[in-house]
DSSP file (Angstrom, degrees, kcal/mol; ACC not computed):
  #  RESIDUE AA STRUCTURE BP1 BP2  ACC     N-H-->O    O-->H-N    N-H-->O    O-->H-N    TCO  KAPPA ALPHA  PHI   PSI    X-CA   Y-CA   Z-CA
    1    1 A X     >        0   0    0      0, 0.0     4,-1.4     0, 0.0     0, 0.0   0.000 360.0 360.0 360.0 -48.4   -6.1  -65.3   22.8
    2    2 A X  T  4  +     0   0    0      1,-0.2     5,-0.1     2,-0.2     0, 0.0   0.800 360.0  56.1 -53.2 -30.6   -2.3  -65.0   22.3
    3    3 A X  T >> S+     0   0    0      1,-0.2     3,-2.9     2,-0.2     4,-2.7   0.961 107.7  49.7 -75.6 -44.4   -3.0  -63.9   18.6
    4    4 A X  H 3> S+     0   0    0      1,-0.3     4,-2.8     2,-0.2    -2,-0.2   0.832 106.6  50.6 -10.8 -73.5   -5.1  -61.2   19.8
    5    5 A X  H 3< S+     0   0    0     -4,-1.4    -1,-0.3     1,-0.3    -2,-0.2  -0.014 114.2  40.4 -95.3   0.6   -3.0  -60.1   21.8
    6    6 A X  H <> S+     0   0    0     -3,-2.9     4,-2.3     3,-0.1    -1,-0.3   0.418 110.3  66.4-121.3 -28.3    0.3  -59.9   19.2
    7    7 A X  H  X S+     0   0    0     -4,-2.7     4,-1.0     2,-0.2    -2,-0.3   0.962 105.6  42.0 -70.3 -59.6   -2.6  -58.6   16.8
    8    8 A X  H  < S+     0   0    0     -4,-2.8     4,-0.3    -5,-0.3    -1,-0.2   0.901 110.1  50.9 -28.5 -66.4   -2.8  -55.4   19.2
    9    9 A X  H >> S+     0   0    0      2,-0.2     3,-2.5     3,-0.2     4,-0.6   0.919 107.9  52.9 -93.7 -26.7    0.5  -54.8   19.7
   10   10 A X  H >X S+     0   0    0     -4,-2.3     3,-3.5     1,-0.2     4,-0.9   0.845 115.4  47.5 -21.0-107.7    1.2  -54.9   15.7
   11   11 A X  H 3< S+     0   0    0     -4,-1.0     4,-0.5     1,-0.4    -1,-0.2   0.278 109.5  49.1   8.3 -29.7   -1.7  -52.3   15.6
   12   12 A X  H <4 S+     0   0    0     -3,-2.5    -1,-0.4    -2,-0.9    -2,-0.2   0.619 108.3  49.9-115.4   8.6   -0.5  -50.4   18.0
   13   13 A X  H XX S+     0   0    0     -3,-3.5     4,-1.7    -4,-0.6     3,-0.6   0.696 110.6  54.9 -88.7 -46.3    3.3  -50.3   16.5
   14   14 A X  H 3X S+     0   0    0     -4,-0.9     4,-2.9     1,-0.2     3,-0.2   0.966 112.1  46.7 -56.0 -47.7    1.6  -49.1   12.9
   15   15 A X  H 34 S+     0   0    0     -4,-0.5     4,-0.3     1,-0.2    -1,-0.2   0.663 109.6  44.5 -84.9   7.7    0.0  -46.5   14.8
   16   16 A X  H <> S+     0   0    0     -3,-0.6     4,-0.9     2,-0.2    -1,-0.2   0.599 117.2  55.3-101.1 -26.8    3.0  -45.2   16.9
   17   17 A X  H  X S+     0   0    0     -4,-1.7     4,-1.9    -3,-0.2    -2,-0.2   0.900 109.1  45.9 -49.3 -61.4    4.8  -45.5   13.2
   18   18 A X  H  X S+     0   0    0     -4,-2.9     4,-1.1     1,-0.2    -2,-0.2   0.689 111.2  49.0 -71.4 -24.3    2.2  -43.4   11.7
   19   19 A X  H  > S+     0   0    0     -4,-0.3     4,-4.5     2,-0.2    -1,-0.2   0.915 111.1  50.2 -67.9 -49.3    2.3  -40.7   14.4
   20   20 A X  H  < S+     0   0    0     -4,-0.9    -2,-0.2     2,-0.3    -3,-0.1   0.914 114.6  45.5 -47.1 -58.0    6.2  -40.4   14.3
   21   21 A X  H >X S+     0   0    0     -4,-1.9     3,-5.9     1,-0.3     4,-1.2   0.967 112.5  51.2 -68.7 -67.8    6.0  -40.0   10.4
   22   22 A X  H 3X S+     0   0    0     -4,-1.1     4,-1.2     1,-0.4    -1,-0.3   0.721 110.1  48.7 -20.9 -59.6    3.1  -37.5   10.7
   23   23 A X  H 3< S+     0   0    0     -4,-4.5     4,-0.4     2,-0.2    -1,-0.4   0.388 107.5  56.3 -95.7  15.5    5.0  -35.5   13.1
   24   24 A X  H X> S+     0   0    0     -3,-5.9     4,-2.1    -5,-0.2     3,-0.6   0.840 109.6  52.4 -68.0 -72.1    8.4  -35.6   10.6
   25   25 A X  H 3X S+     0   0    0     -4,-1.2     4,-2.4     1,-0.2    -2,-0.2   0.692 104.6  48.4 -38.9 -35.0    6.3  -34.2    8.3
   26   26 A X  H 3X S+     0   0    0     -4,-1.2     4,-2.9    -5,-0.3    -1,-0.2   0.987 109.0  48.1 -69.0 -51.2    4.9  -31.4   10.1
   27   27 A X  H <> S+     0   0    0     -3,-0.6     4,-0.6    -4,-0.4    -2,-0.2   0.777 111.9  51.9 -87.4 -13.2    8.0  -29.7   11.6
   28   28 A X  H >X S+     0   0    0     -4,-2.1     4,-2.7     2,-0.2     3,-2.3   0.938 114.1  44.0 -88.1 -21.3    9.8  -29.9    8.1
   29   29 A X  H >X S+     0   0    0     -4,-2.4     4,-2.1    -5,-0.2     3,-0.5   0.957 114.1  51.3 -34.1 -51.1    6.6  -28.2    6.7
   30   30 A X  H 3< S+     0   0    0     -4,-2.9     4,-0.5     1,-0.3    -1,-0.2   0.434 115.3  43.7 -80.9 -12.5    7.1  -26.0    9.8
   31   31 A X  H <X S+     0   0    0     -3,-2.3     4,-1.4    -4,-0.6    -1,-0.3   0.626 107.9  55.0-121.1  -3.2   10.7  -25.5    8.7
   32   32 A X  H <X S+     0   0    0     -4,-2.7     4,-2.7    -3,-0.5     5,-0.6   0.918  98.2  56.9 -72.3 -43.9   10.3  -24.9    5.4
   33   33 A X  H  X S+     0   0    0     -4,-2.1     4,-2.4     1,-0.2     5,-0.3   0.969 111.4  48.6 -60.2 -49.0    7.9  -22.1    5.4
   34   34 A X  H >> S+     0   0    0     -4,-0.5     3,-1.5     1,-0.2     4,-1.1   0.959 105.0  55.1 -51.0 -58.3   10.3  -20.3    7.6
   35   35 A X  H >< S+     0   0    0     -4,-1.4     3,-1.3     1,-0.3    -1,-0.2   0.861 116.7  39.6 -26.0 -56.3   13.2  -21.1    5.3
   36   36 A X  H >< S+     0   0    0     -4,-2.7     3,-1.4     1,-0.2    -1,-0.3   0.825 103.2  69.1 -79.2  -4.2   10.9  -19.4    2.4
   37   37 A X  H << S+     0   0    0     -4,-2.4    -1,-0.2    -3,-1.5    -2,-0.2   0.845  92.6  59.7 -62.6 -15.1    9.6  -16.6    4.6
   38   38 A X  T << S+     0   0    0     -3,-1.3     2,-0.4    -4,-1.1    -1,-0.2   0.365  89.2  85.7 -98.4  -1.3   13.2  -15.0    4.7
   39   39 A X  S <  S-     0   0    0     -3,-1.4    90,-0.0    -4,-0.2     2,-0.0  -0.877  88.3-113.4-107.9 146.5   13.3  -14.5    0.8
   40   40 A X        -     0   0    0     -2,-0.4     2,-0.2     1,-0.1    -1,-0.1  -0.097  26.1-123.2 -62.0 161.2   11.7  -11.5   -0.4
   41   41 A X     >  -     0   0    0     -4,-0.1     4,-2.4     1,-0.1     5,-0.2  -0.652  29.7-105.4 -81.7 168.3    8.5  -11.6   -2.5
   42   42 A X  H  > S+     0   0    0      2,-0.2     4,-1.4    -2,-0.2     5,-0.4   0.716 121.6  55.6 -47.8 -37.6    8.4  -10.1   -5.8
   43   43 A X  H  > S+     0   0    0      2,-0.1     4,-2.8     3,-0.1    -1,-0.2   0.968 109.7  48.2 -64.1 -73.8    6.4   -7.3   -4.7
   44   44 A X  H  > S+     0   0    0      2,-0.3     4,-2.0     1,-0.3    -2,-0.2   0.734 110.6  48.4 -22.4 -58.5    9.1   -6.6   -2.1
   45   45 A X  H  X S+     0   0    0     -4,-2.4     4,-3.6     2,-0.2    -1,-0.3   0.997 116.5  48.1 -53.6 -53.5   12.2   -6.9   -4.9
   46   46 A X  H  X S+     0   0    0     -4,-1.4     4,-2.2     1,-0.3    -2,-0.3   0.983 110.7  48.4 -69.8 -65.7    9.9   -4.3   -7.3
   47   47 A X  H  X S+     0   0    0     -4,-2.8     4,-1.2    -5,-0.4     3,-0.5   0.847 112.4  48.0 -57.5 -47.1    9.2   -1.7   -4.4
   48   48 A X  H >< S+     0   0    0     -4,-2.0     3,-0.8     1,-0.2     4,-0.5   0.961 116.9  46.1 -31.0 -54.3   13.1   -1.6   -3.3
   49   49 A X  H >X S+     0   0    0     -4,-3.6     4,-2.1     1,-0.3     3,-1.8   0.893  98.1  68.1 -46.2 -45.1   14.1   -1.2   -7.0
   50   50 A X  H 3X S+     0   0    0     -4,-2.2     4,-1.3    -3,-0.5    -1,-0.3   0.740  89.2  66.5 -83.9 -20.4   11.8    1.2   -7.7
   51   51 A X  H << S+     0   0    0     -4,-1.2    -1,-0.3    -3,-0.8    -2,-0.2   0.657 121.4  17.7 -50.5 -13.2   13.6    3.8   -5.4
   52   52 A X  H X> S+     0   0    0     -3,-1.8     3,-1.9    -4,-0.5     4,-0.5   0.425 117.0  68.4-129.5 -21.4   16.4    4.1   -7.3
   53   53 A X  H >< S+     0   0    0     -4,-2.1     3,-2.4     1,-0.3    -3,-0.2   0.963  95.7  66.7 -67.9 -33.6   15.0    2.5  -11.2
   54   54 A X  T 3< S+     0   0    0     -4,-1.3    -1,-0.3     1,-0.3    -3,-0.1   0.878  98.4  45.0 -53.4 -27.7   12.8    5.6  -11.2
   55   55 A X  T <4 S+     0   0    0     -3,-1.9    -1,-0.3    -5,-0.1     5,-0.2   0.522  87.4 118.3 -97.4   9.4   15.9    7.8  -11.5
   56   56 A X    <<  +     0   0    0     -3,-2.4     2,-0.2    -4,-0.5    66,-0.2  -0.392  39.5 127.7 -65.5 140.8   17.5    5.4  -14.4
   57   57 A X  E >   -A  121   0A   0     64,-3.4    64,-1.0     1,-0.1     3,-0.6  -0.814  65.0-123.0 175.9 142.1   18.0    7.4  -17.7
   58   58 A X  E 3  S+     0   0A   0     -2,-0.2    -1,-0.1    62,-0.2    83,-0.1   0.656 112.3  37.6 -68.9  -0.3   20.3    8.2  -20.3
   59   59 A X  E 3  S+     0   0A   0     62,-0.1    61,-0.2    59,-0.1    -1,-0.2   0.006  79.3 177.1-144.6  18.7   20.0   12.1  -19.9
   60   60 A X  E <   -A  119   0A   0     59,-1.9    59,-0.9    -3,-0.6     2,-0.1   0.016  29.5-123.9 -27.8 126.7   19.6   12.5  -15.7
   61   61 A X  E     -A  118   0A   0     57,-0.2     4,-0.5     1,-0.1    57,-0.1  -0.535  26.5-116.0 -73.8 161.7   19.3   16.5  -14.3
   62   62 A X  S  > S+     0   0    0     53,-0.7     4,-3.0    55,-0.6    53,-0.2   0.581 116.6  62.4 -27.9 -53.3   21.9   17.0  -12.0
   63   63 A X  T  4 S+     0   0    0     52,-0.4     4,-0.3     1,-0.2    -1,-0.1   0.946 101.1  52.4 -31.1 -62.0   18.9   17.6   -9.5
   64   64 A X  T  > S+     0   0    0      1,-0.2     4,-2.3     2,-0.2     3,-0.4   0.809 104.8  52.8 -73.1 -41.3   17.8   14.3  -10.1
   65   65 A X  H  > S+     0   0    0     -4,-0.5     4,-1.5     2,-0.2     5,-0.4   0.908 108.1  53.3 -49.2 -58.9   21.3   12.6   -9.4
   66   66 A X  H  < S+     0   0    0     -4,-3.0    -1,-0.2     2,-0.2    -2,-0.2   0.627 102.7  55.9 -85.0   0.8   21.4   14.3   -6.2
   67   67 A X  H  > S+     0   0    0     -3,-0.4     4,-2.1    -4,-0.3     3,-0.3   0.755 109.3  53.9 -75.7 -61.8   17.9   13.0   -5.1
   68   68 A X  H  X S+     0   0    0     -4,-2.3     4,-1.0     1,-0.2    -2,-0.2   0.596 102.3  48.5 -80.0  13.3   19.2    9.9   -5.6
   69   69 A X  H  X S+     0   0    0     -4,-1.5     4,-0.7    -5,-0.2    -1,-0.2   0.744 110.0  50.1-102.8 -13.6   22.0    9.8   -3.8
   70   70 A X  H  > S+     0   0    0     -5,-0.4     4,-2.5    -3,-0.3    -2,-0.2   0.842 110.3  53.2 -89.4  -8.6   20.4   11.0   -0.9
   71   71 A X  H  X S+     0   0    0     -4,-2.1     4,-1.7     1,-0.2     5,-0.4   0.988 115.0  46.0 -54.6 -69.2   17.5    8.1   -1.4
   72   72 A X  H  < S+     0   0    0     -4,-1.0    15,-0.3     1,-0.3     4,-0.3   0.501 112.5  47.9 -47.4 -17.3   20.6    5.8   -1.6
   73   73 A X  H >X S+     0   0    0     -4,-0.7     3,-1.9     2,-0.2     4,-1.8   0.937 113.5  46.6 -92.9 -64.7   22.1    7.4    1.4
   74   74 A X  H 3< S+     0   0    0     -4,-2.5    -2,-0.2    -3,-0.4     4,-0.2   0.657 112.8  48.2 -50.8 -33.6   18.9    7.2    3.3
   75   75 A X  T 3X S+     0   0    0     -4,-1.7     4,-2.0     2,-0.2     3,-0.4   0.718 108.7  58.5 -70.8 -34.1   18.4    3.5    2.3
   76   76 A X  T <4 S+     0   0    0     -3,-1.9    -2,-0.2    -5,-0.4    -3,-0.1   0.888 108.9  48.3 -75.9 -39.2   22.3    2.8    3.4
   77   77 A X  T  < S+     0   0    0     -4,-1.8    -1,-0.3     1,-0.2     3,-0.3   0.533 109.4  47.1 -67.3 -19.4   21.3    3.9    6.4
   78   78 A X  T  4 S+     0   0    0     -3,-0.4     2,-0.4    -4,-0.2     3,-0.3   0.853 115.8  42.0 -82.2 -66.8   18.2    1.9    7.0
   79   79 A X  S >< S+     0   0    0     -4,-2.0     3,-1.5     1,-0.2     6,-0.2  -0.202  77.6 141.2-103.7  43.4   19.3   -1.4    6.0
   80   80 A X  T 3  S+     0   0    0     -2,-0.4    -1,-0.2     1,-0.3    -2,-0.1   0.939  80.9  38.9 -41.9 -73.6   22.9   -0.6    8.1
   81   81 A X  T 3  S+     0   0    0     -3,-0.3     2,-0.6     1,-0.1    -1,-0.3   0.348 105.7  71.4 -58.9  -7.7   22.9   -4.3    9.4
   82   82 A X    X   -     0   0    0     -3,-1.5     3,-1.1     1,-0.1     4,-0.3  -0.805  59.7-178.4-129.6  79.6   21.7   -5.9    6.0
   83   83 A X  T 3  S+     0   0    0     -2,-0.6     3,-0.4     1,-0.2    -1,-0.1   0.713  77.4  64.2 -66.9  -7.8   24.7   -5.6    3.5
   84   84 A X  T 3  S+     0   0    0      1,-0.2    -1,-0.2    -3,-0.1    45,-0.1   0.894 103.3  40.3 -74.9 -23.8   22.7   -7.1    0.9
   85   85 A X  S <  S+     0   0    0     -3,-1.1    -1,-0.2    -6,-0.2    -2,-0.2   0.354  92.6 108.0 -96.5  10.5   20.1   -4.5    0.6
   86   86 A X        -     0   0    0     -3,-0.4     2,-0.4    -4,-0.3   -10,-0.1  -0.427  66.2-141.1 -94.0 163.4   23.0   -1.8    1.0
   87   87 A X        -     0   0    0    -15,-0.3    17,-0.5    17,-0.2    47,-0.2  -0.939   4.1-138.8-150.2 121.1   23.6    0.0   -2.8
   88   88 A X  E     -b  134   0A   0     45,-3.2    47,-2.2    -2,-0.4     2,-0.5  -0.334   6.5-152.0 -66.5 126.8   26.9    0.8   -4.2
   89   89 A X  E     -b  135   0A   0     13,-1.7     2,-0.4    45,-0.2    13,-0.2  -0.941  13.7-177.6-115.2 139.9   27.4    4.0   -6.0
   90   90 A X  E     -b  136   0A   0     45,-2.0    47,-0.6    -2,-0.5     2,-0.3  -0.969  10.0-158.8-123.5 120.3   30.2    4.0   -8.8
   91   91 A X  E     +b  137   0A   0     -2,-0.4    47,-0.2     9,-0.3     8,-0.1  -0.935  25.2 162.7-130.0 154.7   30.9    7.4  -10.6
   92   92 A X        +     0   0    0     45,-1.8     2,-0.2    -2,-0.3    46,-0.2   0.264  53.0  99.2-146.6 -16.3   32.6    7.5  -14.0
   93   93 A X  S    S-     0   0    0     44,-1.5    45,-0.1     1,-0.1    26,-0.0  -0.561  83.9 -88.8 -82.4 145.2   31.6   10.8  -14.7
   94   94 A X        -     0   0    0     -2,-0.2     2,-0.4     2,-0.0    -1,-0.1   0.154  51.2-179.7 -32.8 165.7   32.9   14.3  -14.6
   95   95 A X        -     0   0    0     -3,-0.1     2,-1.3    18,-0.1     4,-0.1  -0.880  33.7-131.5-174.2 147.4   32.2   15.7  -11.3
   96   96 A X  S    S-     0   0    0     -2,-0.4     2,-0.6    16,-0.1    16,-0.1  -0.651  82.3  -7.7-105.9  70.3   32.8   18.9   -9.9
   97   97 A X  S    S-     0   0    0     -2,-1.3     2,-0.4    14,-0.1    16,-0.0  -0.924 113.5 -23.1 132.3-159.9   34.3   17.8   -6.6
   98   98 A X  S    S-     0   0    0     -2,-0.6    13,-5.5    14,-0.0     2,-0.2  -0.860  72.9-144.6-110.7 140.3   34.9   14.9   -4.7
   99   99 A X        -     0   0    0     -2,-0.4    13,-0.1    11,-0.2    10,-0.1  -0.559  21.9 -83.2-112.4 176.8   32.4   12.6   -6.0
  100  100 A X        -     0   0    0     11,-0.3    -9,-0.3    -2,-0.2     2,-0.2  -0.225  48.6-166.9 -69.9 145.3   30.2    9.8   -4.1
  101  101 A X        -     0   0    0    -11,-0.1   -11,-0.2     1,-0.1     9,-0.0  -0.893  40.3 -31.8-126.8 153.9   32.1    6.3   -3.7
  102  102 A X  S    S-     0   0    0    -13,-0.2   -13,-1.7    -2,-0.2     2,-0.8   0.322 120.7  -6.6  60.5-170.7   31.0    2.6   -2.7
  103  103 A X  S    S-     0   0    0    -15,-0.2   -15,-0.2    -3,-0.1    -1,-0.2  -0.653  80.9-154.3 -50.1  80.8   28.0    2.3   -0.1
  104  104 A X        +     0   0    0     -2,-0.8     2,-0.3   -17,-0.5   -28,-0.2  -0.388  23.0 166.7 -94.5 138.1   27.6    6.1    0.8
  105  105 A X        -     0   0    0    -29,-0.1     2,-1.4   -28,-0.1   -31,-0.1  -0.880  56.5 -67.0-160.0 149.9   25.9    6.8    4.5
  106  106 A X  S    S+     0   0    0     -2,-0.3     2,-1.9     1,-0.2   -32,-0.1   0.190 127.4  52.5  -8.9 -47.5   25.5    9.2    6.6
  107  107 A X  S    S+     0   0    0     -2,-1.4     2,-0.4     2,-0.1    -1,-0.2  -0.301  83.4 124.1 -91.0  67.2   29.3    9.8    7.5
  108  108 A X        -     0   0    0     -2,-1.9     2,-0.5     2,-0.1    -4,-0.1  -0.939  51.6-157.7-114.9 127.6   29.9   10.0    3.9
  109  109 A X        +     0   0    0     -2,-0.4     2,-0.3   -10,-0.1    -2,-0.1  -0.661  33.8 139.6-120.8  84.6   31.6   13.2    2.7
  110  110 A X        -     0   0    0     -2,-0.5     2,-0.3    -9,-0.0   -11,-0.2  -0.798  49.1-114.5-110.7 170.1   31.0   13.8   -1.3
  111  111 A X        -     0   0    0    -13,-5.5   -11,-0.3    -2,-0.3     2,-0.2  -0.727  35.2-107.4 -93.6 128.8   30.3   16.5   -3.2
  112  112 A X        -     0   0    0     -2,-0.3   -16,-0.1     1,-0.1     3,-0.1  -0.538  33.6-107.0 -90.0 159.0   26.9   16.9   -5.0
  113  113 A X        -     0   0    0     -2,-0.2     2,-0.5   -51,-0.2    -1,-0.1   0.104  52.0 -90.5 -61.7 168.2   26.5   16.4   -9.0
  114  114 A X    >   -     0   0    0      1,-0.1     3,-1.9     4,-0.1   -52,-0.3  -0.856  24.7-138.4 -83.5 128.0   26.0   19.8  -10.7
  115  115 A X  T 3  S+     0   0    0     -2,-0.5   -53,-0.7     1,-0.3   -52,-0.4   0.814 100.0  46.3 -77.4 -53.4   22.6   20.9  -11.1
  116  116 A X  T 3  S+     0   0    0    -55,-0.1    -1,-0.3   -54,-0.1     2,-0.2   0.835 101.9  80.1 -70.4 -11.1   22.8   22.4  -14.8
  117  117 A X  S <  S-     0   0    0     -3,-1.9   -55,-0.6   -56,-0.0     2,-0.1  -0.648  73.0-135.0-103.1 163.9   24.9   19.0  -16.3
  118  118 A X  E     -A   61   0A   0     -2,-0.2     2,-0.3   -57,-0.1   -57,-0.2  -0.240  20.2-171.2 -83.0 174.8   23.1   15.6  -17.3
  119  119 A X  E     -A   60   0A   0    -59,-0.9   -59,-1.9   -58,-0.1     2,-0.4  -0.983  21.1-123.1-157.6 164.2   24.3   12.5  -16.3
  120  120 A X  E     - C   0 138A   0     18,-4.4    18,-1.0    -2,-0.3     2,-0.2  -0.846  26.6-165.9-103.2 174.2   23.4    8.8  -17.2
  121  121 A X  E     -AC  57 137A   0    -64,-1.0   -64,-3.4    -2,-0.4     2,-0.2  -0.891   6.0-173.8-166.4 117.1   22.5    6.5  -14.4
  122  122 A X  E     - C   0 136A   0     14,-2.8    14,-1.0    -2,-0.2     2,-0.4  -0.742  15.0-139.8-116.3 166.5   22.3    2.9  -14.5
  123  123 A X  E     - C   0 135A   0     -2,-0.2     2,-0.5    12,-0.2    12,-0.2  -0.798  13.7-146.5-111.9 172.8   21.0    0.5  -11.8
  124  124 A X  E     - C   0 134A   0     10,-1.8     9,-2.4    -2,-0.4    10,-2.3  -0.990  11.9-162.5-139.8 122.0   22.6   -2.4  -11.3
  125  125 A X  E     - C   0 132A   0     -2,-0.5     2,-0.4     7,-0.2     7,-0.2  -0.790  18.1-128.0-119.4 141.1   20.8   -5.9  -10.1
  126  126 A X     >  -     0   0    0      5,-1.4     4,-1.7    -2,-0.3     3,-0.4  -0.866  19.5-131.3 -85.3 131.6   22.2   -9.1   -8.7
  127  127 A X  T  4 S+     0   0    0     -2,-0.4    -1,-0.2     1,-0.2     3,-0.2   0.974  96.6  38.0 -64.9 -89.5   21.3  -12.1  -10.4
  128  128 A X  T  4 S+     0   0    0      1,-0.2    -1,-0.2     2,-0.1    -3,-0.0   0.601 122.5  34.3 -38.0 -29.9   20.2  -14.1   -7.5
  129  129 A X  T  4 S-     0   0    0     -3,-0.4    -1,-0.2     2,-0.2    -2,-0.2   0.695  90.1-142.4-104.2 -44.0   18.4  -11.8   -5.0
  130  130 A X     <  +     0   0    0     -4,-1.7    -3,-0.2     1,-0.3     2,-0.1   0.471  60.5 134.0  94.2   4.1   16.9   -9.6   -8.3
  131  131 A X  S    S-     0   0    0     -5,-0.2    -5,-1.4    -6,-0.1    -1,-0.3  -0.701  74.2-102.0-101.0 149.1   17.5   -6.4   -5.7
  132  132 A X  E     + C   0 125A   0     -7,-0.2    -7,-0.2   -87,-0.2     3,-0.1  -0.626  45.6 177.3 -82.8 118.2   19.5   -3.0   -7.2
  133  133 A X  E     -     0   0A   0     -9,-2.4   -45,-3.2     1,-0.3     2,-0.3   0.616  64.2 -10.2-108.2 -40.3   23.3   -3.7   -5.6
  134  134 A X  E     -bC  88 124A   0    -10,-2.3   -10,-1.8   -47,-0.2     2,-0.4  -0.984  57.2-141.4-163.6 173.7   24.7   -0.7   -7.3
  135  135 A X  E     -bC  89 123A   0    -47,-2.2   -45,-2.0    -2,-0.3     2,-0.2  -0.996  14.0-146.9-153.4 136.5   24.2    2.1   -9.8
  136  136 A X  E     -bC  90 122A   0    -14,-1.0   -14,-2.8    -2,-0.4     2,-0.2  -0.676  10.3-159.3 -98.7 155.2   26.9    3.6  -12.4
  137  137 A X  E     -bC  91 121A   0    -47,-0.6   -45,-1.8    -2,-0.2   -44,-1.5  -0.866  19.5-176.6-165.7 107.1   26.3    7.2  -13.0
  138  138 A X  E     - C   0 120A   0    -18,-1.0   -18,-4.4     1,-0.3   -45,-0.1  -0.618  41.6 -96.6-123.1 147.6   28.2    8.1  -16.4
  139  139 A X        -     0   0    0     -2,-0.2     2,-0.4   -20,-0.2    -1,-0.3  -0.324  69.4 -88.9 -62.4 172.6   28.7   11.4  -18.4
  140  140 A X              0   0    0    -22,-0.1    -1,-0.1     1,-0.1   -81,-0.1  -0.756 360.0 360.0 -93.2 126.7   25.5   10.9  -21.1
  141  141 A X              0   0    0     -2,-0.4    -1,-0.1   -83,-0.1   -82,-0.1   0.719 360.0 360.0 -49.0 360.0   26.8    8.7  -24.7
């Protein structure tokens, strides 16, 4: 009877072991998926980029420059609170006026590109996140 009765509470110490482990396991499943849920998907990277990669080109209208800066403007504004997704504009090019600097958003005061000159426009990606950080916008080689 006494073995029984040690035979039991062994048995019932493997199975209070096995619940314990069982429920480690769940909540770091349960804390991993959040962990990945806060990185973008690849779908996600490609449709941000593609708001501003569409205007990438060596030979950009003037037009076209000033469409994307007001995307970029409009995007700065969006993601206000989220400095990662925010996108830097850097100009190297002639410019008829005072030209766009840094994060541009709504209380931003530049001058838009000229409509008849080209420009190039490149995007610029951060290695780790893969999302477009900033875009140089260069007289055309």
């Amino acid at each position: 009877m006494e073995n029984a009765s040690k035979a039991l509470i062994i048995a019932g110490a493997i199975l209070l072991a096995i619940l314990i482990i069982s429920l480690g396991i769940m909540i770091y499943n349960q804390a991993s998926g959040v962990v990945n849920n806060n990185a973008m998907s690849e779908v996600d990277i490609s449709t941000f980029n593609q708001k501003f990669t569409q205007y990438q080109g060596p030979n950009v209208r003037g037009a076209q420059v000033n469409s994307l800066l007001q995307q970029i403007q409009n995007n700065n504004i969006t993601y206000q609170d989220d400095t990662s997704r925010q996108v830097k504009v850097n100009v190297t090019a002639t410019w008829s006026g005072t030209p766009p600097t840094g994060a541009i958003t709504g209380g931003s005061s530049y001058d838009p590109a000229s409509t008849g000159a080209t420009y190039k426009v490149k995007c610029n990606t951060d290695t780790n996140s893969g999302l477009v950080t900033s875009i140089t916008i260069a007289n055309p080689s």
